[in-house]
Structure formats: structure tokens, C-alpha cells
C-alpha positions as CSV (number, residue, x, y, z in Angstrom):
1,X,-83.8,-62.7,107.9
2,X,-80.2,-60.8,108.6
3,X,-80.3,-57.1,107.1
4,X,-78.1,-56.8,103.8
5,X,-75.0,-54.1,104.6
6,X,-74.3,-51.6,101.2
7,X,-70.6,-50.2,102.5
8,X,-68.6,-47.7,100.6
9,X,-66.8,-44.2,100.7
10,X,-68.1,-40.9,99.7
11,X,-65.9,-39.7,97.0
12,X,-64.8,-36.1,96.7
13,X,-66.8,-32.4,96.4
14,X,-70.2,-34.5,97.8
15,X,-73.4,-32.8,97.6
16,X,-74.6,-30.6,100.2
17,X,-77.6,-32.9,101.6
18,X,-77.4,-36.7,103.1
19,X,-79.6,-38.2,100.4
20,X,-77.9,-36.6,97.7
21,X,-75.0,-37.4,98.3
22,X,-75.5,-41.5,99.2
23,X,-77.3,-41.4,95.8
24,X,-74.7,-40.0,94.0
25,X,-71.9,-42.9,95.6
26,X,-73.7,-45.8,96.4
27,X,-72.7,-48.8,94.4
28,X,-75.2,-48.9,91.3
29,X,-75.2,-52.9,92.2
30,X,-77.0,-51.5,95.6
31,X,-79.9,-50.9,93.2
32,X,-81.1,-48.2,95.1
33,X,-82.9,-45.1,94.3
34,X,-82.3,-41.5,96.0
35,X,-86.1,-41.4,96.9
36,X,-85.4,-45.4,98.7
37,X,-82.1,-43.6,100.4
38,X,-84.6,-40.7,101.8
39,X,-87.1,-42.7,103.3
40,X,-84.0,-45.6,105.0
41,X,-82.6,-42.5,106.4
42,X,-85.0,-41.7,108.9
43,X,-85.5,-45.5,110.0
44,X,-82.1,-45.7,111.2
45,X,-80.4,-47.7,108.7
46,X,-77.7,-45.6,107.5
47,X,-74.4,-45.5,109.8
48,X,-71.9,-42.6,108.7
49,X,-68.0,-43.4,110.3
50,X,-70.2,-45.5,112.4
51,X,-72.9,-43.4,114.1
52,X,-76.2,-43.3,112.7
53,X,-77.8,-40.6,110.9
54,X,-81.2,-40.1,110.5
55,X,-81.4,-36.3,109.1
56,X,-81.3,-36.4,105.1
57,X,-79.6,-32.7,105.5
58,X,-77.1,-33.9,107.7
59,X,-73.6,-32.9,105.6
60,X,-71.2,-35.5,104.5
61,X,-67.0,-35.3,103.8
62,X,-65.0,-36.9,101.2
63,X,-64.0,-40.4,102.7
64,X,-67.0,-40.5,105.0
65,X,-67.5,-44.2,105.6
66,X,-71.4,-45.1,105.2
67,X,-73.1,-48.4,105.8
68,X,-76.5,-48.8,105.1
69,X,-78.7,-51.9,106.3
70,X,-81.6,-53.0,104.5
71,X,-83.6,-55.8,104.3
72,X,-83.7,-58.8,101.9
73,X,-86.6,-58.0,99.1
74,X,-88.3,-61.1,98.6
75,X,-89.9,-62.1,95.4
76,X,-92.1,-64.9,96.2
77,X,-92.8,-65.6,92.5
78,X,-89.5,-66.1,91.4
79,X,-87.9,-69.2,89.5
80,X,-86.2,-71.1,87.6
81,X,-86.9,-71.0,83.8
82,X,-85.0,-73.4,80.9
83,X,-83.9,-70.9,79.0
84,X,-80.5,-72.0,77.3
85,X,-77.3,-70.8,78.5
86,X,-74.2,-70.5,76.4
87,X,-71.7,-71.2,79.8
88,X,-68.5,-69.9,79.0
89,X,-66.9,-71.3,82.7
90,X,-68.4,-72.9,85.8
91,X,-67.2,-74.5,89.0
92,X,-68.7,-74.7,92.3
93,X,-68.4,-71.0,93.1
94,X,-68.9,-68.7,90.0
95,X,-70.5,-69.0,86.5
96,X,-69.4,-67.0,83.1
97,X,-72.4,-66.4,80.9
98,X,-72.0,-65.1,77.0
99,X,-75.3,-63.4,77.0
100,X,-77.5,-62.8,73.9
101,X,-78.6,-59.5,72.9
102,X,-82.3,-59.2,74.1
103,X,-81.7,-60.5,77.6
104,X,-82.7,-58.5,80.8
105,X,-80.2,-59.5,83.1
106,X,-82.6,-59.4,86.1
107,X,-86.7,-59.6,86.8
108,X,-88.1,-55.8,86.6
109,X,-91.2,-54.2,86.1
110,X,-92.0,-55.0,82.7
111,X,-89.5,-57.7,82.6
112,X,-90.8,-60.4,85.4
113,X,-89.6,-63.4,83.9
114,X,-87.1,-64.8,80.8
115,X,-84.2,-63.1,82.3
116,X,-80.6,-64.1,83.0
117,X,-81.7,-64.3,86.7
118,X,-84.8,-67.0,85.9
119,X,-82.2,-68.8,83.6
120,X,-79.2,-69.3,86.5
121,X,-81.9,-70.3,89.1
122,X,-82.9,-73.2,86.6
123,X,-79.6,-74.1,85.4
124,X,-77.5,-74.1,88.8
125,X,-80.6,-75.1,91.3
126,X,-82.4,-73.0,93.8
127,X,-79.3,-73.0,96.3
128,X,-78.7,-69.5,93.9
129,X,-81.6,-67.8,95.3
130,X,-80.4,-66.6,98.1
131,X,-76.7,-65.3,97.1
132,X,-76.4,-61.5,97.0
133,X,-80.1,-60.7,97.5
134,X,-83.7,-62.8,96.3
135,X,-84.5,-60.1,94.0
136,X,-81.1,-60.2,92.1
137,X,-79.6,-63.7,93.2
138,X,-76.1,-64.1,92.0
139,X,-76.1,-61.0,90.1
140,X,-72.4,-59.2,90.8
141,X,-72.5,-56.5,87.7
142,X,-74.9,-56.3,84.8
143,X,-74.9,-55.5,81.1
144,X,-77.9,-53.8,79.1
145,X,-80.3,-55.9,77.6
146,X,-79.5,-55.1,73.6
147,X,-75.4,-55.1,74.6
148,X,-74.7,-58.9,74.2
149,X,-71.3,-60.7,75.6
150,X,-70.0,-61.8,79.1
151,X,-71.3,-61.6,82.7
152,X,-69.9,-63.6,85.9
153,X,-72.7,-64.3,88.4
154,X,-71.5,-66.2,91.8
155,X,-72.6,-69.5,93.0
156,X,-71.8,-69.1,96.6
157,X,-71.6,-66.4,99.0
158,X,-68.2,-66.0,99.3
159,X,-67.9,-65.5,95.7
160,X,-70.3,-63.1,96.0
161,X,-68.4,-61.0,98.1
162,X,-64.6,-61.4,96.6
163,X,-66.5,-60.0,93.0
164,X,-68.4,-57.2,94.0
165,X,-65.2,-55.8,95.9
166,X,-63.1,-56.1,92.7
167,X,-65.9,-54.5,90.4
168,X,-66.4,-51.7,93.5
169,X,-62.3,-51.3,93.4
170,X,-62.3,-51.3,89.3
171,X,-59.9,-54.1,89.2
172,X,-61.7,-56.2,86.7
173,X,-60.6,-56.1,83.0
174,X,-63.5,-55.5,80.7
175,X,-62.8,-54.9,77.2
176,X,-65.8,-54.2,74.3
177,X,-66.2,-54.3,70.8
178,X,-68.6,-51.3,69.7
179,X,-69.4,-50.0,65.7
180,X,-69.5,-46.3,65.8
181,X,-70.3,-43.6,63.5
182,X,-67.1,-41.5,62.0
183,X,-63.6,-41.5,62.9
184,X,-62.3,-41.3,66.5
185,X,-58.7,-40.3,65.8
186,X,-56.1,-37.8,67.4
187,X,-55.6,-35.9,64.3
188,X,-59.2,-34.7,64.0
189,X,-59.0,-30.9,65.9
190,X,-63.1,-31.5,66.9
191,X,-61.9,-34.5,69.5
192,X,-59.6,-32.2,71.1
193,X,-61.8,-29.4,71.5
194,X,-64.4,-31.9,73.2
195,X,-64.7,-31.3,77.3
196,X,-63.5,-34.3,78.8
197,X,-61.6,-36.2,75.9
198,X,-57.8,-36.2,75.4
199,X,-55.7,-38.8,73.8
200,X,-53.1,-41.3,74.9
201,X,-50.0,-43.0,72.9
202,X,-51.2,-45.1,70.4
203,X,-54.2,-43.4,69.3
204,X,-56.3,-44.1,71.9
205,X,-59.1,-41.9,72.8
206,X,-59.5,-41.0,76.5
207,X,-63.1,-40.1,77.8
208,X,-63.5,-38.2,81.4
209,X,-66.7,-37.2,82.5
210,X,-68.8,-37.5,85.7
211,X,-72.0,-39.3,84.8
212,X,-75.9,-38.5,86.6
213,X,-79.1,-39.7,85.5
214,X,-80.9,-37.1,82.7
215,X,-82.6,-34.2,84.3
216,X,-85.9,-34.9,82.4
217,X,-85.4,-38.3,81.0
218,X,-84.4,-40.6,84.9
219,X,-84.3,-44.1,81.8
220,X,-81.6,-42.4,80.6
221,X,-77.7,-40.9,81.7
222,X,-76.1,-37.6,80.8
223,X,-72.8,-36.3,80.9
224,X,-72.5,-33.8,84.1
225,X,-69.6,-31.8,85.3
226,X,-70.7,-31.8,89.1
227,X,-72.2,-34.1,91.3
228,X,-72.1,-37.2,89.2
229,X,-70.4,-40.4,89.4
230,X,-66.4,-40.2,88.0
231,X,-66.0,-42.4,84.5
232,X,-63.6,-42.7,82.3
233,X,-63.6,-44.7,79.0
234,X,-60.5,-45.3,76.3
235,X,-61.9,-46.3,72.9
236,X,-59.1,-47.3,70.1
237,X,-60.0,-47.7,66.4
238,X,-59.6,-51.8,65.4
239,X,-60.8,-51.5,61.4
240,X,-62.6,-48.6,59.6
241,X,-65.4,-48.7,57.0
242,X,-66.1,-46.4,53.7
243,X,-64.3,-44.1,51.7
244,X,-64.0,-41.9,53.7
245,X,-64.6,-43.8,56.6
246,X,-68.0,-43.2,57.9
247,X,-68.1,-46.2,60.9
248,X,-65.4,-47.9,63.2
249,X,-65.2,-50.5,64.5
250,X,-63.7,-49.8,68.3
251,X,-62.2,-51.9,70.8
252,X,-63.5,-50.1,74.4
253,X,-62.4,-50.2,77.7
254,X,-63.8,-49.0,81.4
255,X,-61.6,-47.7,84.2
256,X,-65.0,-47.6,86.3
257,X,-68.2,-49.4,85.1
258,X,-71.3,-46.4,84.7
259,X,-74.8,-47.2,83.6
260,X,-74.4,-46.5,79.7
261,X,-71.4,-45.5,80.1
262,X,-69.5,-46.3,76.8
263,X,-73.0,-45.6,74.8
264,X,-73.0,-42.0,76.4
265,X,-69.4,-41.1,76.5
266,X,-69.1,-42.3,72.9
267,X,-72.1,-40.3,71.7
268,X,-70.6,-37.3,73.8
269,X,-67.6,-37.1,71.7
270,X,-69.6,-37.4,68.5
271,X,-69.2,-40.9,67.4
272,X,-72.2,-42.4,68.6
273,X,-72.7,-46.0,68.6
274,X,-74.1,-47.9,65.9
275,X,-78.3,-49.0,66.1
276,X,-78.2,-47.0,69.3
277,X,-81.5,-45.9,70.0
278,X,-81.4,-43.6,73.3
279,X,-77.8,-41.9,72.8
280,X,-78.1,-41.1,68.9
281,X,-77.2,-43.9,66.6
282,X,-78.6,-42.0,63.3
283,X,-76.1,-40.0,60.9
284,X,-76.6,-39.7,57.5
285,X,-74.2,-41.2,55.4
286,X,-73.5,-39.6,52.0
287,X,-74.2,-41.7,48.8
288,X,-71.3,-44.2,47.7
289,X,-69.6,-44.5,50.7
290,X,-70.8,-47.6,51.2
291,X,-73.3,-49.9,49.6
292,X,-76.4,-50.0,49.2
293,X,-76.6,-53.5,51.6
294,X,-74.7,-51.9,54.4
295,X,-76.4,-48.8,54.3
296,X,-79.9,-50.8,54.3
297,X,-78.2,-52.5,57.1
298,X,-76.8,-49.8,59.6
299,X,-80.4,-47.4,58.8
300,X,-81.7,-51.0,60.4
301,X,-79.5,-52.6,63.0
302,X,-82.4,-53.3,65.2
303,X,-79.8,-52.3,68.6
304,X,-76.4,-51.0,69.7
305,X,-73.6,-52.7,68.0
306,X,-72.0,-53.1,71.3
307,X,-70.5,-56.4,72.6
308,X,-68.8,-57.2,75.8
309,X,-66.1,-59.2,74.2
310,X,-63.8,-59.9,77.2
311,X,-63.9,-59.9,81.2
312,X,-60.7,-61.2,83.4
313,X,-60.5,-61.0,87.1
314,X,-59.3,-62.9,90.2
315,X,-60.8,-66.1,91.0
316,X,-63.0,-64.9,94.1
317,X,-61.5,-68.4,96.2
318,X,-58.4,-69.5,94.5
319,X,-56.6,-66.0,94.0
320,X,-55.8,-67.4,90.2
321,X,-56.1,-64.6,87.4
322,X,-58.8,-65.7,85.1
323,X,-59.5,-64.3,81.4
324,X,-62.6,-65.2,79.0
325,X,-63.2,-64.2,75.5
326,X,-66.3,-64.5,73.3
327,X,-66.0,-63.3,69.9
328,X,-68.4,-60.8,68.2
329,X,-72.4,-62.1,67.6
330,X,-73.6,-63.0,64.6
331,X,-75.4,-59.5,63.9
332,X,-72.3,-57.4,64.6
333,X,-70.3,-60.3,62.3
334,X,-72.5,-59.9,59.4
335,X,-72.6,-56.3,59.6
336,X,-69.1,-55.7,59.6
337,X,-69.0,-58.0,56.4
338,X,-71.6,-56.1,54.6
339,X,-69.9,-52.7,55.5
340,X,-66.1,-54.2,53.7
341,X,-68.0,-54.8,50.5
């Protein structure tokens, strides 16, 4: 079987060392792990401006061109499963999937089987399994398994390939709907005096930050000012709850696309997201400011109130501009309700 080719750029200020610094940049779709990066280097399979390197010491430049070949994982054991799909588009090249809260988006440990991946084998035939990779067929960009909303997985090759670049370039529009804790508003003094957050005309909160995984924690990702992976997040308030208001309802959106990265920047300015249970989605809420039911109701929201509510981008084949929307699940709905009474 033909190697897989990971291609990017390494972006500026790069670590000192080889492996560091390919496992700060390479695409998170790449799916691999510093440790994976450390033992390809010596095999030969990582080209830098198009010489191979095989010394994980070996220093890199900003705008370094790096290619790395690896080989197809297979996983024999993988298949189609009927699991229902709510399709939001289809043709013969790409697929939009409003995804449910709950779904893993691909097969991991601890996840082998009831994922997105095991659904789009089922529903669009085994000619999938072999698009983008066995272990991940199809997959372009993922969302976390309690975030609910939309994700486009390609059909075909080619599809494949037109995506990835516009998710790699961060020329796909992807807007959220989130519930947060407090206020995020210009005229609150805190905001400003947060590292990393400024805001824009129209109230709308700005979030910069390099992201890495936690030093102690590798599930989780932490706010770094050095040798992390550049994000930026805008977060605007759409409706707010209590008297005085003690949750938001946000509209989000990503100039790059982080692990996390609206739960962490959100909880790094102070308004963590709603049912969150990594980043800090637990504040206290004094007495009467809203009732009873909604307080029952936000001490329990069983995940993050966080809902990928629209995705556009080019049709990878026909060039045309395309734009989905799925409104907000049930849970979020009802919640919302709860917290206007």
C-alpha cells in the first residue's frame, strides 16, 4: 500500500529540537503524537525542504517545508454499523452530518465501535474505507464527543484532499452556539486585564492564545504563551439569563480550529462553558437569580452546552460556496427555556 504524505510549514519561534517542533505544527488531523514523530524520524520518513532528516535534534526555521510519509494503519476489525444518521447534505463526493451529543467521531481505545466513522462505512458502503486513511476513513475535521452539531466527511478522494486544505488554510466558516457562565462584555475592566483577550466593534470578545497539551493532564489543553499552536476565538453575547445575568448564551467563532479550543479559551477568560466538565463548568449562582428548575438544571447538564450550529465552505469539486445550519439540540433548547422563566 502507497505511504500517506502529512505536508505543512513550520510556523514561527519553532522549538529548538526536530520532534518538538513537528509536534507542535503538524496538522492535529495527522493524528500524530510527538513520541510517533520521534521514532518516524530516524526511519527516514520525514523530508525537511526536501532532504531527509533523521536526527530529532536537527534544528528547524520558520517556513521549513516538512513532509512526512507514513504508512496506512489498518484496522482489520472495522465496519459498518446502522446507527442512524441525521444527513444534513450528500452527493457523490462529500456528506454533512448533524451529530448528536455522545458520539465519538472516530474508533479509539475505549471507543472501538458506535462511532460516526462505523456509521458512514454503513450508510455510504465500504468504498469509504479507504478515503483519507482505514483508521479514520472520510474523517476531514472532528468535533468532541459531548459538543453536538455539524461535521463534513468526504466520499471520494479528491474531496478528501480539497477539505483538509481549506480546514489546514482556516478558510472554512464555523460558527457555535455555547451557554457560558457570567457576562462576556467590553465594559467589564476583568476582560481587559485578561492576557490574550481584547475586544472588537460590536462587542465582540477576541481570544488570542497559543494552545499545548496540559503539562500533567496530556487528555486535556492549556493556554501557553510559547511553543504552542496559534488560536484565536471571537465570542459575542446572543441573549442573557438572570437578574443580574449569571449565563450567556454566545454565538462563537474560530479563526483556526484547536483541540478544545473554544471550551479552554472561554474558561480562560472566566466564563467557562456550561456542564463543562474538564475546563470548569461549576459557579455558584446566588439565590433568586434564577429559579429553582434552571438552577436544578445548569448544577446538572449532564455536558458542555456547546453546539456546532453552522459550517460553510467550498464545494471540494464544483468551487460553489456552500452553507448549512442546524439549530440548537433539544437539551441546550430546553435549558435556555428553563433559564427565561
Amino acid at each position: 500500500m502507497p505511504p500517506s504524505v502529512v505536508t505543512f510549514r513550520i510556523s514561527a519561534d519553532p522549538p529548538p529540537r526536530l520532534d518538538k517542533a513537528l509536534a507542535r505544527d503538524v496538522p492535529e488531523d495527522a493524528a500524530l503524537s510527538r513520541s510517533r514523530l520521534a521514532r518516524l524520524v530516524p526511519d527516514g520518513a520525514v523530508r525537511i525542504n526536501g532532504v531527509v532528516v533523521t536526527d530529532v535534534k536537527a534544528r528547524l526555521g520558520e517556513g521549513d517545508a516538512v513532509e512526512i510519509a507514513l504508512d496506512i494503519p489498518v484496522d482489520s476489525d472495522m465496519g459498518g454499523e446502522p446507527i442512524p444518521l441525521d444527513v444534513v447534505y450528500e452527493d457523490d463526493e462529500l456528506i454533512v452530518i448533524n451529530k448528536p451529543a455522545g458520539m465519538v467521531v472516530h474508533p479509539a481505545p475505549g471507543s472501538p465501535d458506535g462511532t460516526l466513522v462505523n456509521a458512514l462505512i454503513h450508510h455510504c458502503g465500504e468504498s469509504l474505507s479507504g478515503v483519507g486513511g482505514l483508521r479514520r476513513p472520510g474523517i476531514v475535521h472532528r468535533i468532541d464527543k459531548d459538543t453536538s452539531g455539524l461535521l463534513v466527511a468526504a466520499k471520494t478522494d479528491r474531496a478528501h484532499h480539497g477539505l483538509a486544505a481549506q480546514f489546514e488554510a482556516h478558510d472554512v466558516e464555523r460558527h457555535y452556539q455555547a451557554l457560558c457562565f457570567g457576562l462576556p462584555d467590553a465594559a467589564d475592566p476583568r476582560l481587559r486585564g485578561i492576557r490574550g483577550t481584547s475586544f472588537e466593534p460590536g462587542n465582540i470578545l477576541k481570544i488570542q492564545t497559543q494552545l499545548a497539551r496540559h503539562k500533567t493532564d496530556r487528555q486535556r489543553q492549556a493556554v501557553v504563551w510559547s511553543n504552542g499552536r496559534h488560536a484565536v476565538t471571537r465570542a459575542r453575547r446572543v441573549e442573557t439569563f438572570g437578574g443580574p445575568p449569571v449565563v450567556a448564551r454566545i454565538e462563537c467563532w474560530l479563526e483556526t480550529g484547536r483541540t478544545h479550543q473554544i471550551r479552554v479559551h472561554m474558561a480562560h477568560a472566566g466564563h467557562g462553558l456550561v456542564g463543562d466538565p474538564v475546563y470548569g463548568g461549576k459557579r455558584k449562582i446566588a439565590k433568586g437569580a434564577v429559579s429553582e428548575a434552571a438552577m436544578r438544571a445548569l448544577a446538572t447538564f449532564p455536558r458542555q452546552a456547546l453546539h456546532a450550529a453552522t459550517l460553510g465552505f467550498k464545494h471540494p469539486v464544483t468551487g460553489e460556496l456552500k452553507r448549512f445550519a442546524a439549530d440548537m439540540p433539544a437539551d441546550m433548547t430546553e435549558l435556555c427555556a428553563l433559564l427565561r422563566s
